[in-house]
N, C-alpha and C positions, 0 to 999 in steps of 0.2 A: 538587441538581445533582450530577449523575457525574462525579469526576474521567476524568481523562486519561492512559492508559498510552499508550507504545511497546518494544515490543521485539522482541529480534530471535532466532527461533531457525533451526534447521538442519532441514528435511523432506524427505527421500530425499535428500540432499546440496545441498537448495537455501535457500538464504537466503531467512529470510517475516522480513517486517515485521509485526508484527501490530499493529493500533490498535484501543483499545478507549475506551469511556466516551466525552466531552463533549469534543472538539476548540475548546476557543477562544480565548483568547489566549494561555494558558500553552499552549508546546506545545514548551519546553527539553526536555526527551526525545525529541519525533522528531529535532528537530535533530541531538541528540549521535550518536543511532544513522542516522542520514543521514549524518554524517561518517566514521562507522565502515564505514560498507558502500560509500562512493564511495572509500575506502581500500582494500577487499577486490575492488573490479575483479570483481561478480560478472557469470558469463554472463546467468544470469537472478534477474530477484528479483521475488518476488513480493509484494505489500503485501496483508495479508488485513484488512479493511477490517469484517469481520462483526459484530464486538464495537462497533463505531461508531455512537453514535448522534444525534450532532451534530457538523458540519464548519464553522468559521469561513470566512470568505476567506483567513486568514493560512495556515490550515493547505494549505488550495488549494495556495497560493502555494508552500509548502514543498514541496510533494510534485510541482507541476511543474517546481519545481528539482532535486527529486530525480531526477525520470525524466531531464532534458536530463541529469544529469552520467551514469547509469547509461551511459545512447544515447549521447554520445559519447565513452564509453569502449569503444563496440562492444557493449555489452551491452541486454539487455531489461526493460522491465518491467511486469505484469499486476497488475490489482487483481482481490480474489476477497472472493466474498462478502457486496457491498453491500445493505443492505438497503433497501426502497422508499424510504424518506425519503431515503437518503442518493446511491441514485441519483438520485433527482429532481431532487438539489441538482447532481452532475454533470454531469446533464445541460443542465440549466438554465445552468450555465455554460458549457455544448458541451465541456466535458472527459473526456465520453464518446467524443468525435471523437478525442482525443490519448492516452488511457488504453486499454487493452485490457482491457474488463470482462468477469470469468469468474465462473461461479455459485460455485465451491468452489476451495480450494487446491487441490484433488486433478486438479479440471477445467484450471486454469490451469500445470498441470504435464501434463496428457496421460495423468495414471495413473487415471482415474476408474473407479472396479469394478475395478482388477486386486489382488493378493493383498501386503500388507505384507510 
């Protein structure tokens, strides 16, 4: 079994969530860095989703809490990255319908192919 990261770094001046490994019931780290970024009032955040390759319901759970507080702070949030299984799982809970899925961080920032 894959443990479970989250963290948070800075890509062209935007906050990524990155998640990586086994999403399942421990999931004390996204929370912490969930509380740290509905602190930071970002305009957009991006959750890059790539490294994931198993999602609880709990973790769901977290991460639609996460998007209501970003959204009603006026801000956005794009998932990038997801791979078949873990769309599937999205989608199968129609959280494809409330998440804005992007193939790459680069794509869910609008810089796809331009120069670092």
């Amino acid at each position: 079994m894959s443990t479970f990261e989250a963290s948070i770094s800075n890509y062209r001046g935007t906050p990524v969530l990155k998640l990586a490994g086994e999403a399942r019931l421990s999931i004390e780290t996204l929370e912490e860095a969930s509380l740290h970024l509905k602190a930071e009032r970002p305009v957009l955040l991006v959750v890059d989703v790539s490294g994931l390759s198993y999602m609880s319901s709990l973790t769901m759970g977290a991460l639609v809490k996460l998007h209501r507080a970003i959204n009603s702070q006026g801000g956005k949030v794009k998932f990038a990255g997801a791979q078949p299984r873990i769309l599937e799982v999205l989608q199968y809970a129609r959280l494809d319908t409330l998440f804005e899925l992007c193939a790459s961080v680069d794509d869910a920032l609008g810089t796809r192919g331009e120069a670092t």
